[in-house]
N, C-alpha and C positions, 0 to 999 in steps of 0.2 A: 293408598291414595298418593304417597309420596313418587310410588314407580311410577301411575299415569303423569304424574308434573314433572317426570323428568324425560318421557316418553315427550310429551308436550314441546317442552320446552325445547329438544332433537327436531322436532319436525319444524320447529319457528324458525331455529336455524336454519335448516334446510332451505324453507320459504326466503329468508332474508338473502342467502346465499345466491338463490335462482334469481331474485330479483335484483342485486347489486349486480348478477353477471348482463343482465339482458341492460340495466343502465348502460355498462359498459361498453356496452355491441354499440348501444344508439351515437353515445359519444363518439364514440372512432368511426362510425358511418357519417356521421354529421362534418367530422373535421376533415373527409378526405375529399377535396372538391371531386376527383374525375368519379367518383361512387355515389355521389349526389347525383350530377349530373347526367349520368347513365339511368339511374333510378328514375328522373323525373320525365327524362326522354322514353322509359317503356312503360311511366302509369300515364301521360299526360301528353300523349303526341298532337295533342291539339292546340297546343299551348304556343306554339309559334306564331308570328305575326300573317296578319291576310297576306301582305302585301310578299312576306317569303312561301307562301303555301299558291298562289297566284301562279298557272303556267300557262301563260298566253302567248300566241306568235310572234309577237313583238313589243318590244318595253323603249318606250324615250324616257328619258330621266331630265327632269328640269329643275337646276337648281340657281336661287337669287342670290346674290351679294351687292351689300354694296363697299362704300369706303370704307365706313366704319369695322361693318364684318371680315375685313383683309387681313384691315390693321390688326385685330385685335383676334382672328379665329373667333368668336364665340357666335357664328349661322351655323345651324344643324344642317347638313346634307338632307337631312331625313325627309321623303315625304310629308306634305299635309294632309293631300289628298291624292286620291289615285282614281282617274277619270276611264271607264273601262266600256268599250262598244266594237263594231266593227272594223275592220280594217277599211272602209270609207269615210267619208263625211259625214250624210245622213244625220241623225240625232244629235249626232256626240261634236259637231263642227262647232257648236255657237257656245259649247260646255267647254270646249279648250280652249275657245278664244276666252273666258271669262278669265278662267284660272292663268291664263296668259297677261292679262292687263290687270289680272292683282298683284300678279309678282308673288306667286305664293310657290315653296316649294311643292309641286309635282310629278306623277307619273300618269301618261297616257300609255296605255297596255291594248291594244287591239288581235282581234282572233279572227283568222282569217276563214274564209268560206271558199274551199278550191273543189277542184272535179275530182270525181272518184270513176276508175274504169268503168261500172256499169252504169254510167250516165248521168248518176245523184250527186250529189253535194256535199263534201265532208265539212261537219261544223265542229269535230270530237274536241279540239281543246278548249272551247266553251262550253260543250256540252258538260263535260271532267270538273271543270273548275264549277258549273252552274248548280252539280249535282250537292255537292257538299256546303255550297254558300246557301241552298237553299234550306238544306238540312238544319246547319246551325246559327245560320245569321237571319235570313230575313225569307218564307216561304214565297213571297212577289215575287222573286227574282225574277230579270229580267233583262235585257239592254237596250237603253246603257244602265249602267251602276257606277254610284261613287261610293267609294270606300275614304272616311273621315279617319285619318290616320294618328291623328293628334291625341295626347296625354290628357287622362282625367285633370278637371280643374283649369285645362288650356284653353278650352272652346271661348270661343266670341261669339256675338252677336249682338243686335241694335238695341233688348233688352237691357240695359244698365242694371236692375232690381236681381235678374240673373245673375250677370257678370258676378254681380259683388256675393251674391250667397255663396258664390262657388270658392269664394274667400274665407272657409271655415280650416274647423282643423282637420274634418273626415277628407277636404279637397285638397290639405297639403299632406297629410299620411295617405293618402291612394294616388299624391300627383308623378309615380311613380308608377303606376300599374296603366299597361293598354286597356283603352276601352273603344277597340274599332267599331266605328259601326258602317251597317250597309243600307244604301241608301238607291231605290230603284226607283223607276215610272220617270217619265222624262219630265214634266212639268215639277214634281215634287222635287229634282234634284236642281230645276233652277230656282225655285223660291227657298232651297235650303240654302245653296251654295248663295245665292241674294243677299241672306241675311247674315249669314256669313261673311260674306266680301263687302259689305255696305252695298251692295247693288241693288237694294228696293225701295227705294223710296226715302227722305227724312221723316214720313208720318205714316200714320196708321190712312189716310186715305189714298196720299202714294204710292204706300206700298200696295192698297186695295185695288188701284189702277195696273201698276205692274201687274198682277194674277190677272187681272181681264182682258188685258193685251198679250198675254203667254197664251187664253186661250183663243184668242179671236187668231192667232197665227199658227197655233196647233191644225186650225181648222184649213187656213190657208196650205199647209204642208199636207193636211191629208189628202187633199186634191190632187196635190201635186204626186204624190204617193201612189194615189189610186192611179193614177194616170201613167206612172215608170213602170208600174210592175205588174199589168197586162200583160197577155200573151202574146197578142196578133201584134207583130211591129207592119205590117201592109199598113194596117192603120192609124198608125202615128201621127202623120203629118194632119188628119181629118179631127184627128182626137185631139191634138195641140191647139187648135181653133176652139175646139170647147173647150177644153181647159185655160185656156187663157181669159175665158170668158168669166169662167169662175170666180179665177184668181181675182180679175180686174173689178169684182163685189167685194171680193176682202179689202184692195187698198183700195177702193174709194173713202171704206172707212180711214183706213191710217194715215190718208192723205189731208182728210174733215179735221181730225184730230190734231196733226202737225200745224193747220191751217188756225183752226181753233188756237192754240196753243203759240202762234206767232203772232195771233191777232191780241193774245191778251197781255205780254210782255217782250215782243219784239224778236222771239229767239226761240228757234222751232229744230235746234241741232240734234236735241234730246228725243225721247217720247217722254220720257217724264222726267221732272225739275230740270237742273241746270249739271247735269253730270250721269256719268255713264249707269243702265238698269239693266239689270237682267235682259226684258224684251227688247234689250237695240239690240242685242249681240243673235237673235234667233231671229229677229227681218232682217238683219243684214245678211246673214246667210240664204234664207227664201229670194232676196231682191236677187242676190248673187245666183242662184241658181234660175229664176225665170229669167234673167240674161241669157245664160246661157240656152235654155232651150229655143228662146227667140233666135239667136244665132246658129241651132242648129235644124230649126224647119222651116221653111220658104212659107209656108202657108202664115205664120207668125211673125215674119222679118221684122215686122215694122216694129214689134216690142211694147211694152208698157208705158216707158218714157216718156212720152208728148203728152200725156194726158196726167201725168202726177207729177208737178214741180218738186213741189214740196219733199215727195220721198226720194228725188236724185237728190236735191241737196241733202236730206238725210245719209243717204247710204255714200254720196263723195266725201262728206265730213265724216263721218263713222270711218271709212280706211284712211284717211289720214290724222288719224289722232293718233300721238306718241305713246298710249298706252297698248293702240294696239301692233305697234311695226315688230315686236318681237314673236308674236303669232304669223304674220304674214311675212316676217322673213325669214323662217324656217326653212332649213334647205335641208328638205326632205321628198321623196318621189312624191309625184303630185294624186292624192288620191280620189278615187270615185265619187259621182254621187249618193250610187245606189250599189247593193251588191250583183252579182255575177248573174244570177238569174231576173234581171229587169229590164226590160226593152232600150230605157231610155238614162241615161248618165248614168251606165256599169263600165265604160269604156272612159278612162280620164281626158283622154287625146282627142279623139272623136265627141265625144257625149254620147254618141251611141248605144246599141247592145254591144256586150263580151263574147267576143268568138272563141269558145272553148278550145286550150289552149295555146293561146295568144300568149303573147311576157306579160306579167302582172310585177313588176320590179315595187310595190307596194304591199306584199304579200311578205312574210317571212322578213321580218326585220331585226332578226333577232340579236344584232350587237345594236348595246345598247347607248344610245347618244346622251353624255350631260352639259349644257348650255349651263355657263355660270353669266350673267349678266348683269350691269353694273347700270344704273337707272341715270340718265344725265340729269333727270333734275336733283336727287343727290350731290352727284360732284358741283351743283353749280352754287347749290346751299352751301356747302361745303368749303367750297373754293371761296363766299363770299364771306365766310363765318358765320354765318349763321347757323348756331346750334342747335334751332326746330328739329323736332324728329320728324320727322320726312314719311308719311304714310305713304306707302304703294302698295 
């Protein structure tokens, strides 16, 4: 009995021995950073941010500052958001104007649709990037897409009850881990980024009006949609008479509404309340755009205009608001309305169709631009002392 307890007690050792040595492996794996870091880059290659796994034909990088952020360095560079669609206008036009007139750090990332020798289309670095975002972010994908690039615990929105839970201790121990999320379907990414930016409304019925005028102009754009990306251009100028027809049912409504809306407080600059929503920034694009096709078919010359007051003064105030001159004076090649295969605004110069092959100097933008910006109604708080934090 004595021999097996000491037989025992050998083998405990043993055990103890193997097991202080594999401590010791963990410890010295643990302290040497580049052995970390190699380790976690071949279990976890997922682990990098969207916005570096992200390979699109071209990337603008938009970053704010103001006085305060100079003086003192502490504005992050970093993304908020990252606004991601075509290398046109189309959808993603009224999505950049927002993130423009909030002043919020972002990227617009666009992927071009060029010709391929046997006659088709190459869409492959959207396709590339679609394949994997679909996989493990959101199965809708689709464009456009925003990517929310902001820190647990960061997020805003017109909730209050929100905001404040996200004031525990799980949101200041995780306010330090990414939690991207992807955000597809074009109406859902204005009622998020809305609420996000204060762009929907002060109430629950405001904001209820903003989503009814997102789709009453969703409806308006499909028209205009179905009618670019036709085949037959012989029939353009025949098909711009109906379609103007269309259009001119949707703004009668927006015109009632602006009308309504001046009748009952004097001041019809909005669609809803007394400051910028979601839905101005997607009519001012549409009005922007049946401009244009009135300008480019005789059949149409005479335009929308004479018949809807209320929406010129709408859409003359909406371009000259100081929130939006840092969008519109972007000096950047001027892009499409539509892409390469569509009858009508694929050609920026013209509005016409794209003649395969033509310069597309909006294509392939791939050095990347960052605007720092300095808001003059800041400097002017600023300059006058007054300490108010300054929302933009």
């Amino acid at each position: 009995r004595r021999r097996d307890c000491r037989c025992c007690i050998k083998d405990t050792e043993h055990i103890n021995f193997f097991l202080l040595g594999h401590i010791l492996l963990l410890q010295i794996c643990c302290s040497v950073p580049s052995f970390s870091l190699a380790m976690s880059t071949v279990t976890s290659p997922n682990t990098m941010r969207i916005q570096d796994r992200l390979k699109p034909d071209s990337t603008s990088k938009y970053v704010y500052w103001d006085i305060k952020d100079i003086k003192d360095n502490s504005k992050s560079s970093e993304p908020e958001y990252i606004i991601s669609y075509w290398s046109i206008r189309g959808l993603a036009a009224p999505l950049r104007m927002m993130l423009a007139a909030a002043k919020v750090n972002h990227w617009v990332i666009m992927y071009d649709v060029s010709e391929t020798p046997d006659g088709g289309w190459n869409k492959a670095a959207y396709e590339t990037d679609k394949a994997w975002l679909k996989k493990e972010y959101n199965p809708f994908m689709n464009l456009p897409f925003l990517v929310d690039c902001r820190k647990k615990g960061k997020r805003t929105g017109n909730n209050k009850n929100e905001d404040n839970n996200l004031d525990t201790d799980d949101s200041k121990k995780n306010n330090d881990d990414h939690d991207d999320q992807v955000i597809a379907q074009t109406n859902a990414i204005f009622t998020y980024l809305g609420r996000q930016l204060n762009m929907m409304g002060n109430s629950v019925e405001e904001e209820s009006k903003c989503e009814e005028l997102l789709c009453e102009i969703m409806d308006l754009r499909n028209a205009m949609v179905g009618f670019a990306y036709k085949s037959n251009v012989d029939e353009c100028e025949q098909d711009a008479i109906q379609l103007l027809q269309t259009c001119n049912r949707h703004l009668e409504k927006f015109e009632s509404h602006l009308q309504q809306k001046s009748g009952k407080n004097g001041v019809g600059w909005y669609l809803v309340g007394e400051r910028l929503s979601a839905p101005d920034f997607h009519l001012y694009e549409m009005l922007d755009q049946l401009d244009g096709l009135c300008r480019t078919f005789q059949s149409v010359s005479k335009g929308w205009r004479s018949s809807f007051p209320h929406l010129v003064t709408f859409q003359g105030r909406f371009r000259c608001l100081e929130e939006n001159q840092d969008y519109f004076n972007r000096n950047s090649p001027a892009l499409p309305y539509n892409n390469p295969f569509a009858r009508f605004g694929s050609d920026p110069e013209t509005l016409g169709k794209y003649k395969r092959g033509q310069k597309a100097p909006w294509r392939a933008q791939a050095t990347i631009e960052t605007t720092r910006a300095v808001t003059k109604s800041t400097i002017t708080a600023l300059a006058s002392g007054n300490n108010r934090k300054h929302d933009t």
